[in-house]
DRENDO-1510 file (C-alpha; in Angstrom, 1 decimal, always signed):
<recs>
REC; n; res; u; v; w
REC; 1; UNK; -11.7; +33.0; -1.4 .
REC; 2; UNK; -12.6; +30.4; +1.6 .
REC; 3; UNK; -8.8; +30.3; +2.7 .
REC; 4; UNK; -9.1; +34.3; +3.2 .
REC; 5; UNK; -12.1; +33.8; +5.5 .
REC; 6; UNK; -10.6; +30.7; +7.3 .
REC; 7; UNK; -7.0; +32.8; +8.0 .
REC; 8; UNK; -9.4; +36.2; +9.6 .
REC; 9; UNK; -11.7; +33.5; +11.8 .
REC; 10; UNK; -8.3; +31.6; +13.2 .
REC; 11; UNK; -6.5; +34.5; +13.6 .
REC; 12; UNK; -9.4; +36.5; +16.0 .
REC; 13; UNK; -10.1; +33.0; +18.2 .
REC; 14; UNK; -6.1; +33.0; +18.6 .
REC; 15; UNK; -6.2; +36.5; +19.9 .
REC; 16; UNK; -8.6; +35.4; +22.9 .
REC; 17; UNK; -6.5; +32.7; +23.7 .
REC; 18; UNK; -7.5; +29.7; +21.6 .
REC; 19; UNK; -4.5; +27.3; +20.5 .
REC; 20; UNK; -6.5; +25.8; +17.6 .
REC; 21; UNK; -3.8; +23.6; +16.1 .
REC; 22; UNK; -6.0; +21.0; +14.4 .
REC; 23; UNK; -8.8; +23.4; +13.9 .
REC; 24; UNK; -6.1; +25.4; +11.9 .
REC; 25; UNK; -5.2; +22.3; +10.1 .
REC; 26; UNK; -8.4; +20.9; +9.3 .
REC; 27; UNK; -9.5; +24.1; +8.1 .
REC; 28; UNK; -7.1; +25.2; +5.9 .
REC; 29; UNK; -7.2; +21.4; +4.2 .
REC; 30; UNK; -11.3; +22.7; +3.5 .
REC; 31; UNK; -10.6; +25.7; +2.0 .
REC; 32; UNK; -8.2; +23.8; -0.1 .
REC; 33; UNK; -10.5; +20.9; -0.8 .
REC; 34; UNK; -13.3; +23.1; -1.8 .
REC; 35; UNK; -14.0; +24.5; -5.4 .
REC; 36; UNK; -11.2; +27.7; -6.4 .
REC; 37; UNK; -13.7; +29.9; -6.8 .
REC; 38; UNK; -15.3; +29.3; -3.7 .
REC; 39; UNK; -16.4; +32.6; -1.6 .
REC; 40; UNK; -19.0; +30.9; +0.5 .
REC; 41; UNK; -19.1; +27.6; +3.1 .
REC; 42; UNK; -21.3; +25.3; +1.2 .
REC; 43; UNK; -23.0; +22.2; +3.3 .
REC; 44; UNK; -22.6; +19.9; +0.8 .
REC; 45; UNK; -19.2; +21.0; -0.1 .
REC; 46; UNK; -17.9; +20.5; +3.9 .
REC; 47; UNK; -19.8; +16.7; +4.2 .
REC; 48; UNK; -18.2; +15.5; +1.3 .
REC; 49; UNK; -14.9; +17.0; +2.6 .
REC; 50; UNK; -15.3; +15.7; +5.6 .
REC; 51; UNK; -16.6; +11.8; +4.3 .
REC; 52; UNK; -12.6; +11.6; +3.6 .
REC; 53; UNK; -12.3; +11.1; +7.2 .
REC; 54; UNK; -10.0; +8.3; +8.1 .
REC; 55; UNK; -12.5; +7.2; +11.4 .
REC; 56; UNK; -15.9; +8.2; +12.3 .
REC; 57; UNK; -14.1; +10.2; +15.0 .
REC; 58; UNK; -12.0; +12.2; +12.6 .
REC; 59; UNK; -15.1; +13.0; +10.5 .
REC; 60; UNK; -17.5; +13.9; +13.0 .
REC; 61; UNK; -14.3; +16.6; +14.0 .
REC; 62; UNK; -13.8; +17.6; +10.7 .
REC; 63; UNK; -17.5; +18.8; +10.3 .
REC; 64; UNK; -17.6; +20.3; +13.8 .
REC; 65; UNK; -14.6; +22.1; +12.6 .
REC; 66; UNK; -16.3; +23.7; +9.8 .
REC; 67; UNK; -19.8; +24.4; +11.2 .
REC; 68; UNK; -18.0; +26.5; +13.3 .
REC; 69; UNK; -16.4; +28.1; +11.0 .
REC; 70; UNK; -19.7; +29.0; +9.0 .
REC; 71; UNK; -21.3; +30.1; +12.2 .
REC; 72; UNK; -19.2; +33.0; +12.3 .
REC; 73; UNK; -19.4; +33.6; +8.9 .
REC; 74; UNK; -22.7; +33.6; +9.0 .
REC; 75; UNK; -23.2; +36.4; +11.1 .
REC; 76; UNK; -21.8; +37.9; +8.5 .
REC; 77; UNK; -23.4; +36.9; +5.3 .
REC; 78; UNK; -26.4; +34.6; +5.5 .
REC; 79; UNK; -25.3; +32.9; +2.6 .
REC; 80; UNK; -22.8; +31.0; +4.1 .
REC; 81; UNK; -24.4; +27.5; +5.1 .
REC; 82; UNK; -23.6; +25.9; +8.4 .
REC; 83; UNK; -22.9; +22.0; +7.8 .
REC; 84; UNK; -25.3; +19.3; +10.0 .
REC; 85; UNK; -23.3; +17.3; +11.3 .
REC; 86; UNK; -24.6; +13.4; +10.5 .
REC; 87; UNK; -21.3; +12.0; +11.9 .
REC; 88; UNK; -21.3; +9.8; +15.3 .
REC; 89; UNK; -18.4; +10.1; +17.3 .
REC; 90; UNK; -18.4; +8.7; +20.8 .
REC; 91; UNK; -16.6; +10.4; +23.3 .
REC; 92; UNK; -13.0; +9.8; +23.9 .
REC; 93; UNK; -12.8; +12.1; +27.6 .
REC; 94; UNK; -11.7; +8.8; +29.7 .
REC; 95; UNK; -12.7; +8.8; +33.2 .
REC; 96; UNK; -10.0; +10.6; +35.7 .
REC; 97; UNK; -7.7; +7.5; +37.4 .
REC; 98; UNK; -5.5; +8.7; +39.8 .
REC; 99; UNK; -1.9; +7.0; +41.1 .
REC; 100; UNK; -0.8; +6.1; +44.2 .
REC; 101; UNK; +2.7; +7.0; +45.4 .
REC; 102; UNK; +3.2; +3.5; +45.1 .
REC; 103; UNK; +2.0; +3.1; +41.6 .
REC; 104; UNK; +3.6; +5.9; +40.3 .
REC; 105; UNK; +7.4; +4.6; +41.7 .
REC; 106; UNK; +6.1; +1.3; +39.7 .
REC; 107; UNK; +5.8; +3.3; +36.8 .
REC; 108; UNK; +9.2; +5.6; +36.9 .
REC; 109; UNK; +10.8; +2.4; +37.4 .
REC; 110; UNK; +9.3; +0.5; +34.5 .
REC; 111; UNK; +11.3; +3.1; +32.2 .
REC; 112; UNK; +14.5; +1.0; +33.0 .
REC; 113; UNK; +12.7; -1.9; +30.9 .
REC; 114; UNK; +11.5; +0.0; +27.9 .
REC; 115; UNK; +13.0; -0.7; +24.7 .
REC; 116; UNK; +16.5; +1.6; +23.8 .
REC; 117; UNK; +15.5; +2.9; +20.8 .
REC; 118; UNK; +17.8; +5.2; +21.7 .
REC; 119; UNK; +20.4; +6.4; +24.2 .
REC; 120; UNK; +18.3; +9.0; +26.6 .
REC; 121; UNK; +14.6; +7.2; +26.4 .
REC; 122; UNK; +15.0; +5.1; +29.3 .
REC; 123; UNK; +16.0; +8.3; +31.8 .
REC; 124; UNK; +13.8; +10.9; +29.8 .
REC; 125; UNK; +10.3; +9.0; +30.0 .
REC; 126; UNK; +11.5; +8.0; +33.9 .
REC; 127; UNK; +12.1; +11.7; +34.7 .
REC; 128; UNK; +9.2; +12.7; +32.7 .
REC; 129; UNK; +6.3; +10.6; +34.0 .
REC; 130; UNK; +8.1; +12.1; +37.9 .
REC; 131; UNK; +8.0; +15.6; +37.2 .
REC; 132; UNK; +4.4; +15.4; +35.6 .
REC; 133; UNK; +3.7; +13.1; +39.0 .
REC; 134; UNK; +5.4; +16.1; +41.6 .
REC; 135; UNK; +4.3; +18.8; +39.8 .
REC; 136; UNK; +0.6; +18.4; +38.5 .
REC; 137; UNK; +1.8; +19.5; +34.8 .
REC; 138; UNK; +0.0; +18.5; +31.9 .
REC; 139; UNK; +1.8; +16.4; +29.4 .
REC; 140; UNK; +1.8; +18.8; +26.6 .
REC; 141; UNK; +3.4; +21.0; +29.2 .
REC; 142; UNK; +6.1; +19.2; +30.1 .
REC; 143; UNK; +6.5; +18.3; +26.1 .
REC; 144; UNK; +7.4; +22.4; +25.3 .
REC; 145; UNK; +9.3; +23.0; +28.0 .
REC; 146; UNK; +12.7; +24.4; +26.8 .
REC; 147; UNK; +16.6; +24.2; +29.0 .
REC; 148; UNK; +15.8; +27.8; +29.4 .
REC; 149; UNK; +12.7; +27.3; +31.5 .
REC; 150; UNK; +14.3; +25.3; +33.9 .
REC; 151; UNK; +15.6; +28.5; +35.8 .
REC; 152; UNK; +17.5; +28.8; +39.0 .
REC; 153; UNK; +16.7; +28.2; +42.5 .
REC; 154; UNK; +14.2; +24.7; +41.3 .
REC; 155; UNK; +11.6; +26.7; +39.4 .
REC; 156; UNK; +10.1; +25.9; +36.0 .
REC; 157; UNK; +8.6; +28.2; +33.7 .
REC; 158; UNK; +5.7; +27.3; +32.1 .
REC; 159; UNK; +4.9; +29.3; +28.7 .
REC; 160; UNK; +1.9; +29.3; +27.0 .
REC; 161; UNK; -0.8; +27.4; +29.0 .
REC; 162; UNK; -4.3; +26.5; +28.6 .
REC; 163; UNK; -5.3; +30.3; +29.1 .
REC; 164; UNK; -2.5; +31.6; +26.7 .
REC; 165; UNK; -0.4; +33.1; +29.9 .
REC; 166; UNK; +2.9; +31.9; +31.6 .
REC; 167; UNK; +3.0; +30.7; +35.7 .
REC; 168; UNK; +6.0; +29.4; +37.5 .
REC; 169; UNK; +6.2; +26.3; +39.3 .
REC; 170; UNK; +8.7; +25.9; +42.5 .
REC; 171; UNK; +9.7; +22.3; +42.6 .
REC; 172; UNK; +10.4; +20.2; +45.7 .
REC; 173; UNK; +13.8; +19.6; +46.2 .
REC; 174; UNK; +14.0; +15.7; +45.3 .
REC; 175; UNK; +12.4; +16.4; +42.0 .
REC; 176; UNK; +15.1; +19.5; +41.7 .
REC; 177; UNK; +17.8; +16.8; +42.1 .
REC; 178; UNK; +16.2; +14.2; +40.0 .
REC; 179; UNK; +16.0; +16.8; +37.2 .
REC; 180; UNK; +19.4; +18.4; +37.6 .
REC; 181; UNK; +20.7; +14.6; +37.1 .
REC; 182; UNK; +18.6; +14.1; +33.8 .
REC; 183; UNK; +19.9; +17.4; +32.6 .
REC; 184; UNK; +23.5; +16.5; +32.8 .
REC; 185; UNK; +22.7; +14.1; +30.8 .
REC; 186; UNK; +20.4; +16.3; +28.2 .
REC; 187; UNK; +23.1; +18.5; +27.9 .
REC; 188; UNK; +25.8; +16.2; +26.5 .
REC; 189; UNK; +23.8; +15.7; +23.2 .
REC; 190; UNK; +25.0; +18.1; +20.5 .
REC; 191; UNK; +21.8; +18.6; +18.7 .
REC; 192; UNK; +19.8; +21.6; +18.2 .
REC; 193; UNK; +16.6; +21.8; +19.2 .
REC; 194; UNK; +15.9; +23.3; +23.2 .
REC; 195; UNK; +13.3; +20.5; +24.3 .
REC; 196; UNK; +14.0; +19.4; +28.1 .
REC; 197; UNK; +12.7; +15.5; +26.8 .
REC; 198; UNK; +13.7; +14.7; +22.9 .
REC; 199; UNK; +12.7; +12.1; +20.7 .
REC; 200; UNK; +14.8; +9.4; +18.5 .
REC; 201; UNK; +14.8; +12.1; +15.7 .
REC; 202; UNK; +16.3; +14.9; +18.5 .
REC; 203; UNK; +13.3; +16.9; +18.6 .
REC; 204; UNK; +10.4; +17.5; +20.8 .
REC; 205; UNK; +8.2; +13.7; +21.4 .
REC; 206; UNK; +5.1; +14.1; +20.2 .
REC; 207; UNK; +1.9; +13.3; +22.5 .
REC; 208; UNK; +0.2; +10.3; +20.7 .
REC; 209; UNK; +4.3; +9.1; +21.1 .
REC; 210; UNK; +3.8; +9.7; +25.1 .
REC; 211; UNK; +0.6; +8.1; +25.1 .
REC; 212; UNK; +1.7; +5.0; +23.5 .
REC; 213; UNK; +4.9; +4.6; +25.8 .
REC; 214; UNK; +3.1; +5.7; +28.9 .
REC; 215; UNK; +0.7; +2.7; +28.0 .
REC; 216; UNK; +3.5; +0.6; +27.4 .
REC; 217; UNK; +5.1; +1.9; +30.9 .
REC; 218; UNK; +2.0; +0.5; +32.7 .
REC; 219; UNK; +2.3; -2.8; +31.3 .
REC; 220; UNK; +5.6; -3.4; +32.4 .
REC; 221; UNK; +4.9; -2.1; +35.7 .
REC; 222; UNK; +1.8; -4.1; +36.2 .
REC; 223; UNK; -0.8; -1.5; +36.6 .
REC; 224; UNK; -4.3; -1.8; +34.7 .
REC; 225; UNK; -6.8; +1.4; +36.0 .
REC; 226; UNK; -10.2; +0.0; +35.9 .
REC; 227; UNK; -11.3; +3.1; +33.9 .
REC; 228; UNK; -8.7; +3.8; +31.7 .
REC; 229; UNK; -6.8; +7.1; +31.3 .
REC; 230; UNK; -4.9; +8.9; +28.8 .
REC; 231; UNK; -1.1; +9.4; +29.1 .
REC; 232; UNK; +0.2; +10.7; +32.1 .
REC; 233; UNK; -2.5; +13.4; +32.4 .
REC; 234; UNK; -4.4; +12.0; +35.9 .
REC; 235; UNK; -1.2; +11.7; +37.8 .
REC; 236; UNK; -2.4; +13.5; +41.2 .
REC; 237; UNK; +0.9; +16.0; +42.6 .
REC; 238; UNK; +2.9; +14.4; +45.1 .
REC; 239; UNK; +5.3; +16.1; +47.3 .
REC; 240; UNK; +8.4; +15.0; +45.5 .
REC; 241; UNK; +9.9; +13.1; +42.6 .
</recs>
């Protein structure tokens, strides 16, 4: 069956390092779509799949997903059919924009006047959007990090990155002290889940949720990039917090 193939191709690309979390999705959701008794990647099979596409976006990814996917197989048995992919989907890389000093106090202030949907938003997107600012982190970094990787001494531990290996980062001391003061905080709430930054629900914010509110953020504060950027990821490091 399709799903068998789809579990042995995700399962080698994680080994050298690939993440492939909506690959993994979108793939499994194929080998359910497609027929049971499926053995084979059929072209006509993936494009009708992939026609249930919310956007063009989404369905120009859902093919790519599975031509992949084929490609391997393919080197395997020939009669697996790679998918064309008819789909247009313009690119969604923005251009890099990067903060000044300035801007970026404009921003960690402009948490103060976002909505309190609930009690820690305010002082977790403030001392977010600063330790992504000081340290050069990406955002999906500073989403997983747990208490525990804050460690002694003002280091982070970052698990996991882009490469599938773990780095530490020595922080400057005003964004140790901005952090320690957040954390005090953080620690009063009796929930479960480890996150450093939480959500309404008490678990780990999603990125399209940081995206939103980091567009929000730079409303408030007054800042509009000429080219625009996405999230917090083209903050430049600065020397503190």
């Amino acid at each position: 069956m399709l799903i068998a193939h789809v579990e042995r191709y995700l399962a080698l690309r994680q080994t050298l390092g690939y993440k492939l979390r909506n690959p993994s999705t979108n793939l499994r959701a194929f080998a359910h779509f497609a027929n049971a008794g499926d053995t084979h990647v059929r072209a006509s099979t993936a494009v009708t799949w992939a026609t249930e596409g919310s956007s063009p976006y989404t369905r120009c990814i859902r093919l790519r997903d599975v031509a992949l996917l084929a490609r391997f197989l393919r080197a395997e048995d020939p009669a697996h059919e790679i998918p064309a992919n008819t789909f247009y989907a313009p690119s969604r890389r923005p251009l890099p924009y990067i903060y000044t000093q300035e801007e970026i106090a404009q921003l960690t202030g402009s948490a103060s006047r976002l909505r309190t949907f609930y009690p820690m938003r305010k002082l977790a997107y403030a001392t977010m959007i600063g330790l992504i600012a000081a340290t050069g982190l990406r955002v999906s970094e500073a989403l997983d990090l747990q208490l525990d990787d804050v460690l002694p001494d003002g280091v982070l531990r970052i698990r996991r990155t882009k490469f599938g290996k773990s780095r530490m980062v020595p922080l400057h001391p005003t964004a140790v002290n901005a952090l320690d003061s957040y954390l005090k905080e953080r620690r009063r709430l009796v929930v479960t889940d480890e996150h450093v930054f939480l959500s309404a629900g008490n678990r780990r914010i999603s990125s399209s949720t940081v995206e939103y509110t980091f567009g929000r953020m730079r409303r408030l504060a007054g800042i509009f990039p000429d080219r625009t950027c996405a999230a917090a990821e083209s903050f430049i490091a600065t020397e503190g917090m």
